[in-house]
DRENDO-1510 file (C-alpha; in Angstrom, 1 decimal, always signed):
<recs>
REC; n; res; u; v; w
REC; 1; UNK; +117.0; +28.2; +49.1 .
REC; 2; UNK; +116.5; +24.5; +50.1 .
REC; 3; UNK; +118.7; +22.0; +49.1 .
REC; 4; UNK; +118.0; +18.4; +48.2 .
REC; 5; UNK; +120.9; +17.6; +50.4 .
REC; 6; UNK; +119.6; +19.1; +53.3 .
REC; 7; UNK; +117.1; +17.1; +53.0 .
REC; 8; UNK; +118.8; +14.2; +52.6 .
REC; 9; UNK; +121.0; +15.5; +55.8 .
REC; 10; UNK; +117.8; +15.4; +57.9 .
REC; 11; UNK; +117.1; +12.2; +56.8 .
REC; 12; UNK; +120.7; +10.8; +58.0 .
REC; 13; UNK; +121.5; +9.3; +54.7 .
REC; 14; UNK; +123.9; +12.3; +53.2 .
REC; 15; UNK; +126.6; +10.0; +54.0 .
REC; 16; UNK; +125.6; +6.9; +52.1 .
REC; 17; UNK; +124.2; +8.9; +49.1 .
REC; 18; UNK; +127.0; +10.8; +48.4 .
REC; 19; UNK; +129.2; +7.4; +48.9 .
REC; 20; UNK; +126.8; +6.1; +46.1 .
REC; 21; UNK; +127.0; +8.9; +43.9 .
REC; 22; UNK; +130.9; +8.4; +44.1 .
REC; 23; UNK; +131.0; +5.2; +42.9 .
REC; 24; UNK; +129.6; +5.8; +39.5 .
REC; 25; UNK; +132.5; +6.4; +37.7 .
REC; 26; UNK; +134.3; +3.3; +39.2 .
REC; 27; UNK; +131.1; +1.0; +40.0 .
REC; 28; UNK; +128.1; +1.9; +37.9 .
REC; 29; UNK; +126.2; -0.8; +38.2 .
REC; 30; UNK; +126.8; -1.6; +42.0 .
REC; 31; UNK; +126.2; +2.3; +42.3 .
REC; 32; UNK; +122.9; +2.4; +40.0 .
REC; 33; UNK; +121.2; -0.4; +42.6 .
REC; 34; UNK; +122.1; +1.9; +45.2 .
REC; 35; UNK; +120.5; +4.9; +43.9 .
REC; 36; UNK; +117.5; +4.1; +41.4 .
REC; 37; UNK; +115.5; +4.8; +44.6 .
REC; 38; UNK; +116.3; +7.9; +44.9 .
REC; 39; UNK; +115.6; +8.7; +41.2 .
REC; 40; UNK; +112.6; +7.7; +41.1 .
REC; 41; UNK; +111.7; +9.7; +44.6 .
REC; 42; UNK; +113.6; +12.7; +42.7 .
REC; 43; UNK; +110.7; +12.2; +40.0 .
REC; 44; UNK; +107.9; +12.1; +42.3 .
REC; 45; UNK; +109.1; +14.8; +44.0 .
REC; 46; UNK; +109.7; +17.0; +40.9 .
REC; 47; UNK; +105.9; +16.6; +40.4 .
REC; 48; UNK; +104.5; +16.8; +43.5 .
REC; 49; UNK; +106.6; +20.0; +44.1 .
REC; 50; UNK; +105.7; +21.6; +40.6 .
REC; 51; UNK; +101.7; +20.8; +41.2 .
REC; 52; UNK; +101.2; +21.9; +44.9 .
REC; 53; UNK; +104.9; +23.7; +46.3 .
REC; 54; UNK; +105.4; +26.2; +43.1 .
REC; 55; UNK; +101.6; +26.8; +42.6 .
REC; 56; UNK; +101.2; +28.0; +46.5 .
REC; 57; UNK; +104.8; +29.6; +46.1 .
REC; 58; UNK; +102.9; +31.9; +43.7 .
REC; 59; UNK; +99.9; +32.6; +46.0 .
REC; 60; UNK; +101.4; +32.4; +49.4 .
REC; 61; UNK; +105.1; +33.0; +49.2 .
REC; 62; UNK; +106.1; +34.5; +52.7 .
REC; 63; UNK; +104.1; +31.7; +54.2 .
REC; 64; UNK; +105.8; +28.4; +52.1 .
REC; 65; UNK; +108.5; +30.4; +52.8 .
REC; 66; UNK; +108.3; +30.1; +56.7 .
REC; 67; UNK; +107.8; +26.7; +56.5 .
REC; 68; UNK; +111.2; +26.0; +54.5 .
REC; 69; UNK; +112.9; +28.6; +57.3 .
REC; 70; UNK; +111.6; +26.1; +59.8 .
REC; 71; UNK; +112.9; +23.1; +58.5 .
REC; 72; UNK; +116.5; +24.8; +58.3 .
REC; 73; UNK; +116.5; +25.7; +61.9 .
REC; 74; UNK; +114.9; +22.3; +62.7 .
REC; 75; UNK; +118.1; +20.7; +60.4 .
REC; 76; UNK; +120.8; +23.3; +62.4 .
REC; 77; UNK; +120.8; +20.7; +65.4 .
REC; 78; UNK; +121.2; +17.9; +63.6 .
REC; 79; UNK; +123.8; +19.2; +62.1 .
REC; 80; UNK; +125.9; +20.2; +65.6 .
REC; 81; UNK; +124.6; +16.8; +66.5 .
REC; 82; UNK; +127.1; +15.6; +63.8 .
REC; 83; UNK; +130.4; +17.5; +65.4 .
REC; 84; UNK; +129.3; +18.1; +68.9 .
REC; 85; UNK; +131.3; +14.8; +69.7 .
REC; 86; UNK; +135.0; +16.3; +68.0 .
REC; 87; UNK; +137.0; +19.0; +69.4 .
REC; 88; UNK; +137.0; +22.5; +67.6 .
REC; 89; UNK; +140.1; +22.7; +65.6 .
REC; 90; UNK; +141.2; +26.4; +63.5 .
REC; 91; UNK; +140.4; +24.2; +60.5 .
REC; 92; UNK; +136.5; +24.0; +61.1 .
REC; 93; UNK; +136.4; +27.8; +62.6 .
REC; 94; UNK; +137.8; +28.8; +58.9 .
REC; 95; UNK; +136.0; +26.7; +57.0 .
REC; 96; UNK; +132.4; +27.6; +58.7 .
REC; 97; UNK; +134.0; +31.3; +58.2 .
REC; 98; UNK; +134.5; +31.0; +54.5 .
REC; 99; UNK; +131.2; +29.3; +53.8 .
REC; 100; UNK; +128.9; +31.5; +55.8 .
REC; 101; UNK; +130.7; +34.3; +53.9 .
REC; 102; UNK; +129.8; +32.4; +50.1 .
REC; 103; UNK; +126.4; +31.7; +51.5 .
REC; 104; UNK; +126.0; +35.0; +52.2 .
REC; 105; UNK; +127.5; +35.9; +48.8 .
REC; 106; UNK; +125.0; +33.9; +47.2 .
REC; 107; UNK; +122.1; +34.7; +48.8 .
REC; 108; UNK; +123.2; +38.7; +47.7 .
REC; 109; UNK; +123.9; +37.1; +44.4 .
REC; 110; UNK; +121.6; +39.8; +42.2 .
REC; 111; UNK; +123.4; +42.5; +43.7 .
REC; 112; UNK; +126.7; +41.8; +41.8 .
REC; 113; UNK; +126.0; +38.8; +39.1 .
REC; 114; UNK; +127.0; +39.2; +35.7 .
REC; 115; UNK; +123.9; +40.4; +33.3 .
REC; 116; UNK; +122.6; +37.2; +31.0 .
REC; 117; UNK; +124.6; +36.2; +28.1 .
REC; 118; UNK; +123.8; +35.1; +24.5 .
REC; 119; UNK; +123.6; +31.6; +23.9 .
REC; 120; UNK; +122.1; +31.3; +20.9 .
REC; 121; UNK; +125.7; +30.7; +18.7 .
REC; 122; UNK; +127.2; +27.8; +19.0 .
REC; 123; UNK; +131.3; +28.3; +19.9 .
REC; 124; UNK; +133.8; +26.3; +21.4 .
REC; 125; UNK; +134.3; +28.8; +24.1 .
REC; 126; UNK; +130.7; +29.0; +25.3 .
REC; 127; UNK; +130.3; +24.9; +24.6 .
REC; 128; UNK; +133.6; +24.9; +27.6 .
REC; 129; UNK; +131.3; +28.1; +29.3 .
REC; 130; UNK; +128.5; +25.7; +29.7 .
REC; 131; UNK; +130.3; +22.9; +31.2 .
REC; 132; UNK; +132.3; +24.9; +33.7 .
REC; 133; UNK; +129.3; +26.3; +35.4 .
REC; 134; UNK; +127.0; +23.2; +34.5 .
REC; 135; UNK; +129.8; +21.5; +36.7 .
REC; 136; UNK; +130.2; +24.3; +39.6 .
REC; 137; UNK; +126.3; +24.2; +40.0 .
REC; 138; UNK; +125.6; +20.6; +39.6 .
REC; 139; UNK; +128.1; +20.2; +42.5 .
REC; 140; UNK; +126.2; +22.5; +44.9 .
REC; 141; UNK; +123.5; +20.6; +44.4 .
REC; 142; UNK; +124.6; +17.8; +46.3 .
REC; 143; UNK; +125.9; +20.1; +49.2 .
REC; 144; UNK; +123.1; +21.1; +51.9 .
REC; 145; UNK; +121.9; +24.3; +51.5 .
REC; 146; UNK; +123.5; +25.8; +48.7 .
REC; 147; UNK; +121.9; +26.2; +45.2 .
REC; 148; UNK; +122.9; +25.3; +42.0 .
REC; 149; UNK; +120.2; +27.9; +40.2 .
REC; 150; UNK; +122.2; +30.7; +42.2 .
REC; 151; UNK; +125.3; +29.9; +40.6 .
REC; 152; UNK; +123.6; +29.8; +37.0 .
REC; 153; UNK; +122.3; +33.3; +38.1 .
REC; 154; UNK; +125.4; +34.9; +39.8 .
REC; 155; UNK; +127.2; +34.1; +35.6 .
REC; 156; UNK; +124.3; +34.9; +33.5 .
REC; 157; UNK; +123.2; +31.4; +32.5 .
REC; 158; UNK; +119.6; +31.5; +34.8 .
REC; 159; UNK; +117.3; +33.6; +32.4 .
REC; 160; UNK; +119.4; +32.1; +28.7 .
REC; 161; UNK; +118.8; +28.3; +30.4 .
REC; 162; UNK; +115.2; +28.7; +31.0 .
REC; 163; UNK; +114.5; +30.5; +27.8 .
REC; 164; UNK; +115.6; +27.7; +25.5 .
REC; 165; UNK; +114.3; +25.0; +28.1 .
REC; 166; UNK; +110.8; +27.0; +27.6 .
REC; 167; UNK; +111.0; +27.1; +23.4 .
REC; 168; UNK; +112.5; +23.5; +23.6 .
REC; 169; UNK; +109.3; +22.1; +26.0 .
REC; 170; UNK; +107.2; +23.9; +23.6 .
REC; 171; UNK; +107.9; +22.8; +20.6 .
REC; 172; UNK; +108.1; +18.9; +21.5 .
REC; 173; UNK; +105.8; +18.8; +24.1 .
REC; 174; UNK; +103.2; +21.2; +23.6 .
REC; 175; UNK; +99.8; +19.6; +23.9 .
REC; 176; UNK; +101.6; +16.6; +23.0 .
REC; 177; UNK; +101.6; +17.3; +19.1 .
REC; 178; UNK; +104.8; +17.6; +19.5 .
REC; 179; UNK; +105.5; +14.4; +20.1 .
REC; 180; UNK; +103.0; +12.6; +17.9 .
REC; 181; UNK; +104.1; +14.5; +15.0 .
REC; 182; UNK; +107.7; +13.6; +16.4 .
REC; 183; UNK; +108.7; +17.3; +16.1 .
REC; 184; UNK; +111.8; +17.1; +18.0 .
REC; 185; UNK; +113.4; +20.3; +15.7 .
REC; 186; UNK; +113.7; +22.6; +18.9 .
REC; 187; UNK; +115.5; +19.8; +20.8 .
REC; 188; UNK; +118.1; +19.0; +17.7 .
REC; 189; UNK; +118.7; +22.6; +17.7 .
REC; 190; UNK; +119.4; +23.6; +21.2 .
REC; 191; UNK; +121.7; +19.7; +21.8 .
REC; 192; UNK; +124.8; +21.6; +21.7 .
REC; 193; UNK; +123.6; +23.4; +24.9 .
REC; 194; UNK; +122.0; +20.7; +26.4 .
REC; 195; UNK; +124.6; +17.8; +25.8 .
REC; 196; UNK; +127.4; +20.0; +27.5 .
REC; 197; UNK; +125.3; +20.7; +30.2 .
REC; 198; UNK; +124.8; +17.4; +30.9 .
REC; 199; UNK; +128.4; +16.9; +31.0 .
REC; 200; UNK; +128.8; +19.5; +33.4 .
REC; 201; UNK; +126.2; +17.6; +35.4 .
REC; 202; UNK; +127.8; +14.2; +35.4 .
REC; 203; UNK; +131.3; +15.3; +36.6 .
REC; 204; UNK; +130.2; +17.8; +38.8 .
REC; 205; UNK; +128.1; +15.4; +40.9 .
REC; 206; UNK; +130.5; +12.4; +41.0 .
REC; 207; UNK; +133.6; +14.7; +41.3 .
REC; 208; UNK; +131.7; +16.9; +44.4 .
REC; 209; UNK; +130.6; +13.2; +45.4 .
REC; 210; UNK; +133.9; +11.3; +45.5 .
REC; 211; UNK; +135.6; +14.9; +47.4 .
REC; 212; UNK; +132.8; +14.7; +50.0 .
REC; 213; UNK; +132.4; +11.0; +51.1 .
REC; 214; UNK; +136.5; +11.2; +50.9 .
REC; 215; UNK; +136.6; +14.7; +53.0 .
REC; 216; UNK; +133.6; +12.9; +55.4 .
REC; 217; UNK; +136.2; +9.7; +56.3 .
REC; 218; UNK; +139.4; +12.0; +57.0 .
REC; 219; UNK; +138.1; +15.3; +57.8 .
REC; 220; UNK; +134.5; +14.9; +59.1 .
REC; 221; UNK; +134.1; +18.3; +61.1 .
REC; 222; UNK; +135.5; +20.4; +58.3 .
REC; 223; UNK; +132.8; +19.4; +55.8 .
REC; 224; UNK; +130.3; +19.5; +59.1 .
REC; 225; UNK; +131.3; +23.1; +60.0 .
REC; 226; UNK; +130.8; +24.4; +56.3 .
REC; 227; UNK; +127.6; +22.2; +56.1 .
REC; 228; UNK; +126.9; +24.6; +59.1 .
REC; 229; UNK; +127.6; +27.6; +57.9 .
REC; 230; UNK; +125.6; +27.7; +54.6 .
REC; 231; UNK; +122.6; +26.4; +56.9 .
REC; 232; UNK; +122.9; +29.6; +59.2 .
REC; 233; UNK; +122.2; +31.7; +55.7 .
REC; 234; UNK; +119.8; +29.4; +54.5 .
REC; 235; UNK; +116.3; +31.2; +56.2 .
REC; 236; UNK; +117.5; +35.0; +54.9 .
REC; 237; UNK; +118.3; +33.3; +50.9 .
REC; 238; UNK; +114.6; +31.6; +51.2 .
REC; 239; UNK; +113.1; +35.1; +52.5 .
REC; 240; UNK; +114.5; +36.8; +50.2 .
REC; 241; UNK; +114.0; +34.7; +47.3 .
REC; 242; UNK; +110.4; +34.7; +48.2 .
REC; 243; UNK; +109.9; +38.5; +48.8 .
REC; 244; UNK; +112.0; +39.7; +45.8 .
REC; 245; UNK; +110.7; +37.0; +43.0 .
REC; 246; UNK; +107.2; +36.5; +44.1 .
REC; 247; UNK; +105.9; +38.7; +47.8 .
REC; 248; UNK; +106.8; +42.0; +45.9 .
REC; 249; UNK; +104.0; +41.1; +42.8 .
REC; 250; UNK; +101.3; +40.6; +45.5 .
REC; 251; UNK; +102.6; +43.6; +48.4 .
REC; 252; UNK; +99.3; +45.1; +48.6 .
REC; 253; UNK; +97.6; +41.5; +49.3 .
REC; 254; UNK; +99.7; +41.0; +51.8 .
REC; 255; UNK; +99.6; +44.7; +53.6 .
REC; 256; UNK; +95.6; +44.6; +53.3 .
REC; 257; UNK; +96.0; +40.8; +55.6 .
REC; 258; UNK; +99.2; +42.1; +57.6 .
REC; 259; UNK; +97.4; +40.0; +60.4 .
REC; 260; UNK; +96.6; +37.3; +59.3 .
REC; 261; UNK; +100.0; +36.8; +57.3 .
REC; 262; UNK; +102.0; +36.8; +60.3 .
REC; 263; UNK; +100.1; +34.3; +61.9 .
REC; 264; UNK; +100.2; +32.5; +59.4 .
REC; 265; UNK; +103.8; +32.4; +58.6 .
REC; 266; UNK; +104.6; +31.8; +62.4 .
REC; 267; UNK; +102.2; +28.8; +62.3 .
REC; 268; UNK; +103.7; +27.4; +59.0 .
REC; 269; UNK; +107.6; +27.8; +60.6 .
REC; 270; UNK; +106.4; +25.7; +63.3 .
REC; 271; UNK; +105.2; +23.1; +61.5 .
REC; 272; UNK; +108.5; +22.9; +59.6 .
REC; 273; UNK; +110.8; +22.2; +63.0 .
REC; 274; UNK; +107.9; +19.8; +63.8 .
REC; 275; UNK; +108.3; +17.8; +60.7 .
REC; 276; UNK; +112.3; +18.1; +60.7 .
REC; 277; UNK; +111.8; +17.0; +64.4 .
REC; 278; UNK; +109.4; +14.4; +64.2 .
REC; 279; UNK; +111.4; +13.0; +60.9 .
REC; 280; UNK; +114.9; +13.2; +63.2 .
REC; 281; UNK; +112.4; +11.0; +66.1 .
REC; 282; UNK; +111.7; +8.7; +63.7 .
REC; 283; UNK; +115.5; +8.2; +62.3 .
REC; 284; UNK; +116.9; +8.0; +66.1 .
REC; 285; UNK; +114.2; +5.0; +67.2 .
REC; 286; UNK; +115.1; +3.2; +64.2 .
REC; 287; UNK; +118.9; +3.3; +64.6 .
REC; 288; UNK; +118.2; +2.2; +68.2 .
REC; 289; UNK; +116.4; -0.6; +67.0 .
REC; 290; UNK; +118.5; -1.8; +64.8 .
REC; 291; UNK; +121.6; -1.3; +67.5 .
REC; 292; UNK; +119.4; -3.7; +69.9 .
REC; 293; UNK; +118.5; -5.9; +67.4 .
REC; 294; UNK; +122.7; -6.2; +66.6 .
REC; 295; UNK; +122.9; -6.5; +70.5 .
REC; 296; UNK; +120.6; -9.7; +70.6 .
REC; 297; UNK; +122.6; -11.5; +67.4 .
</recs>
């Protein structure tokens, strides 16, 4: 329920990044020394979270919940920050409109997605399949708060995905047998899902990219005003991600520490504003500085 480009939102480099990201079809190379950075932090990251955010996920979900919830709310004025300055045109009223109403629509995904399909056959209409929706969710990804696993849910592509991701990892990876024994069987078998996916990947984050940092110089407050409105859904998709897929196994744990819990989760949401806020300090002193230091020159 948290998207990397929130993140990179609070951070106030959503502009330059997706800038970046659209030059790679056009610039590679000027656009890989822009963003190898950010690779590597996306590999850190992917570490970091899988040894300490998804293992307390597990445990405490409600409470790493709250502290996701708080950096959305802390991210909401940054965002009004952003569009405060332009007058409110019919355009950005319909375009918050329609995106709080897909946010919502994702977030209440499970209610209406389509039940998983078979991927196990290799055809040209579910190679096309793939890439479509490989495409559609790679480009959410870029967009703050919406999620690229919900759209792999809402079509029936979530539970198939992570299946053959789980028989691929363990056949080439397990205990690193795999590997020395060069066993890569599992991977050869699945590339026909895999290669299209990553196909999907590649246009859907430069075409999303190049729309974006093109929509950001003409029409600034539309893309603001939808940026807006998924972030207003944001705290009820990470609540109830949380409760359905991983509160509900541990209920009784929770009801026996009702208490405590509460606290908890009240003290965790405020330390995610506080971090968002603290982050947004930090980002506002060092534009400032470098405005004096232009000043001075």
């Amino acid at each position: 329920g948290f998207s990397g480009g929130t993140m990179l939102l609070i951070l106030g480099i959503y502009e330059n990044f997706t800038a970046s990201l659209a030059k790679l079809s056009k610039k590679p190379i000027e656009a890989f020394k822009e963003l190898w950075l950010y690779g590597i932090g996306t590999i850190i990251g992917i570490v970091i979270g899988t040894l300490t955010i998804a293992i307390c996920l597990n445990y405490f979900p409600l409470i790493i919940a709250s502290f996701f919830v708080g950096l959305v709310i802390a991210t909401i004025p940054i965002t009004l920050r952003k569009i405060r300055s332009e007058r409110l045109k019919v355009a950005d009223i319909v375009s918050y409109v329609i995106f709080l109403i897909i946010g919502l629509l994702m977030t209440y995904s499970d209610k209406f997605g389509i039940s998983s399909i078979t991927i196990e056959t290799p055809t040209i209409g579910m190679i096309l399949y793939i890439i479509v929706l490989a495409t559609i969710a790679s480009a959410t990804m870029v967009i703050p708060a919406a999620s690229g696993m919900t759209i792999l849910l809402i079509f029936g592509m979530y539970d198939p995905l992570m299946l053959m991701l789980d028989k691929v990892f363990k056949g080439v990876l397990a205990d690193f047998k795999g590997i020395l024994k060069l066993n890569f069987v599992p991977l050869i078998e699945n590339l026909w899902i895999i290669l299209p996916f990553m196909v999907g990947i590649l246009l859907g984050v430069i075409g999303i990219s190049k729309m974006i940092s093109k929509l950001l110089k003409q029409h600034s407050s539309i893309v603001w005003y939808a940026i807006l409105g998924l972030l207003i859904v944001s705290p009820i998709t990470i609540y109830r991600e949380a409760y359905n897929k991983k509160a509900i196994l541990i209920i009784d744990s929770i009801r026996s520490h009702l208490g405590l819990h509460i606290m908890l989760c009240v003290v965790f949401l405020i330390l995610g504003i506080f971090f968002i806020t603290y982050l947004d300090y930090l980002q506002k002193k060092k534009q400032k500085r470098i405005v004096n230091e232009q000043i001075v020159k």
